[in-house]
C-alpha positions in Angstrom: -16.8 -18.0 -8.4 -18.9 -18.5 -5.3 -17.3 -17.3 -1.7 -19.9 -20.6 -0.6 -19.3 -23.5 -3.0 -22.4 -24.6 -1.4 -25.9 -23.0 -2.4 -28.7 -22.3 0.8 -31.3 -25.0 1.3 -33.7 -21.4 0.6 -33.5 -18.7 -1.8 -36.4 -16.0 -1.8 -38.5 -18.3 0.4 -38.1 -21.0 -2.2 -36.0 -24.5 -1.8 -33.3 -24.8 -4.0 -33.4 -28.3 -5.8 -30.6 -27.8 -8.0 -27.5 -25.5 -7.6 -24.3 -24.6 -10.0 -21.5 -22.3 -9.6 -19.7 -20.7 -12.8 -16.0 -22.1 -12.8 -13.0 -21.2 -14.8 -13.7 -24.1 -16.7 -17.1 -23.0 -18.1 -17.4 -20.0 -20.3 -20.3 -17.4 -20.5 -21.7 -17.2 -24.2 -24.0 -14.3 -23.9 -26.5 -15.7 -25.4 -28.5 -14.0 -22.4 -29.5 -10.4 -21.9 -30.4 -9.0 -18.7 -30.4 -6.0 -17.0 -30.3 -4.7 -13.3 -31.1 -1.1 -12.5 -30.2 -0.5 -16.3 -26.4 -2.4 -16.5 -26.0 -5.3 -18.1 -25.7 -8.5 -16.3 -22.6 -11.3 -16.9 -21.9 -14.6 -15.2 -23.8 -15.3 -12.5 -23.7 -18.4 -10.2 -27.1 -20.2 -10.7 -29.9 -21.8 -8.8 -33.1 -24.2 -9.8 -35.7 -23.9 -6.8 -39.2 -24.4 -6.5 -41.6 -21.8 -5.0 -44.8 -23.1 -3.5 -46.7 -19.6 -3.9 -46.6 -19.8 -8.3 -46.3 -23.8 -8.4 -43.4 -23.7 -10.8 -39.5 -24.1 -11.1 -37.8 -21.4 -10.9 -34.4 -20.5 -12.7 -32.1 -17.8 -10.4 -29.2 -15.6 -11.0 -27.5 -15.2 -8.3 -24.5 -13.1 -6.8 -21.6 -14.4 -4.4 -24.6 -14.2 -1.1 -26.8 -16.5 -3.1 -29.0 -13.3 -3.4 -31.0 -13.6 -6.6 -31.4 -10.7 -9.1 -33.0 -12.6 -11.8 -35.5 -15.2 -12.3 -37.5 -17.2 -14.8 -40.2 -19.7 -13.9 -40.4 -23.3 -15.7 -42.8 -26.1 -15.2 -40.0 -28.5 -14.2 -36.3 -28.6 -13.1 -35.3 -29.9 -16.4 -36.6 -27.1 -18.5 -35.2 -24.2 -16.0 -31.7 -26.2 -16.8 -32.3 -25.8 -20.0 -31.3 -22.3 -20.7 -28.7 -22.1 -18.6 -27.3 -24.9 -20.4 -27.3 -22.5 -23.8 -25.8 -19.5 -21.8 -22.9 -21.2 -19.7 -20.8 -23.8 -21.8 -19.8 -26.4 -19.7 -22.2 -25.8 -16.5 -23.5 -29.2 -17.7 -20.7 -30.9 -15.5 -21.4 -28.5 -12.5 -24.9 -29.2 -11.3 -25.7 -30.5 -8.1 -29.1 -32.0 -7.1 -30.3 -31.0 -3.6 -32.5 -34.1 -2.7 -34.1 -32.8 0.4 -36.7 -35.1 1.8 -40.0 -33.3 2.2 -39.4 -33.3 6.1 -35.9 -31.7 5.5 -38.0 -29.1 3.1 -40.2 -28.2 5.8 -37.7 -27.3 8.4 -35.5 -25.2 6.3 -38.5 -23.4 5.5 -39.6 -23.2 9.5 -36.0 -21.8 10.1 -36.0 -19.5 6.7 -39.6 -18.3 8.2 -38.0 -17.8 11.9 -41.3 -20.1 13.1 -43.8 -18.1 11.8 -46.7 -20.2 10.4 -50.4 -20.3 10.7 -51.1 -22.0 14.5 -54.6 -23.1 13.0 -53.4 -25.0 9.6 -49.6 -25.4 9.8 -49.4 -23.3 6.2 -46.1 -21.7 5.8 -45.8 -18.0 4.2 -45.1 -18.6 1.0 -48.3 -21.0 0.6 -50.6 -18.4 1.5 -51.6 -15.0 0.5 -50.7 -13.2 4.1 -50.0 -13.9 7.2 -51.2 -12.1 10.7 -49.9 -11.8 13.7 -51.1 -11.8 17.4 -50.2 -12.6 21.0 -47.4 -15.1 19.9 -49.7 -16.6 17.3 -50.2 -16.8 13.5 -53.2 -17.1 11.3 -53.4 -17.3 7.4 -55.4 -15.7 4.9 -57.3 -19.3 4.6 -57.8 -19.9 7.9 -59.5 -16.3 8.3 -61.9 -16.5 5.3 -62.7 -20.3 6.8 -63.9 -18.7 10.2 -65.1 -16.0 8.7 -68.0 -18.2 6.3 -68.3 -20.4 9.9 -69.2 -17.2 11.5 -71.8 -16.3 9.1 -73.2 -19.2 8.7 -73.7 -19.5 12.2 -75.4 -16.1 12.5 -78.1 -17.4 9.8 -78.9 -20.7 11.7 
């Protein structure tokens, strides 16, 4: 069981949407097989979030910190329940949904992020590619191959 009985709004710079910790009253069937640094993995506590960078659901394993250490991507929350519903017997009863409004979304991932976000475009980290840094200012990826066809078509006209 979880130390937190409560999930992060964030895990791996993606918001959780659905949450469930393994309790005594759900039992681990094994029907999964994974390994970390070559040891075989048992009950974990698990997470449904969606990342912005692959556009999909993703399925977590997760230790006691809510620190993932496996994952599986699904094209809706549903289908990432789904196998966790066929490797934990009863976890049906122990899902929560998140239900974060799309504002509260935004500033979990601002505080996640510590700020840092493209001062041109507003894009967070994990919707871009990188991220660069200057005198207390950010640009993205995007924003830098925008200017940078600007610039050249400037230099033609």
């Amino acid at each position: 069981m979880q130390d937190n009985e409560q999930a992060p709004p964030i895990i791996d710079s993606s918001v959780v949407r659905a949450f469930a910790i393994v309790c005594s009253d759900v039992s681990f069937t094994g029907k999964q097989c994974i390994f970390v640094d070559g040891i075989k993995v048992g009950p974990a506590s698990l997470a449904v979030t969606f990342n912005d960078s692959c556009n999909d659901y993703l399925l977590l394993l997760c230790d006691e910190l809510w620190q993932s250490f496996a994952v599986a991507g699904f094209p809706t929350v549903e289908e990432a329940i789904e196998p966790a519903e066929r490797w934990y017997a009863g976890i049906s009863r122990h899902w929560v949904q998140t239900n974060f409004s799309p504002e509260e979304d935004r500033r979990h991932l601002l505080e996640y992020f510590d700020g840092e976000m493209c001062s041109f475009c507003a894009a967070l980290p994990n919707q871009v590619e990188s991220m660069f840094e200057g005198n207390e200012a950010w640009i993205c990826d995007k924003c830098v191959s925008e200017f940078s066809t600007w610039l050249g078509e400037k230099k033609e006209n």
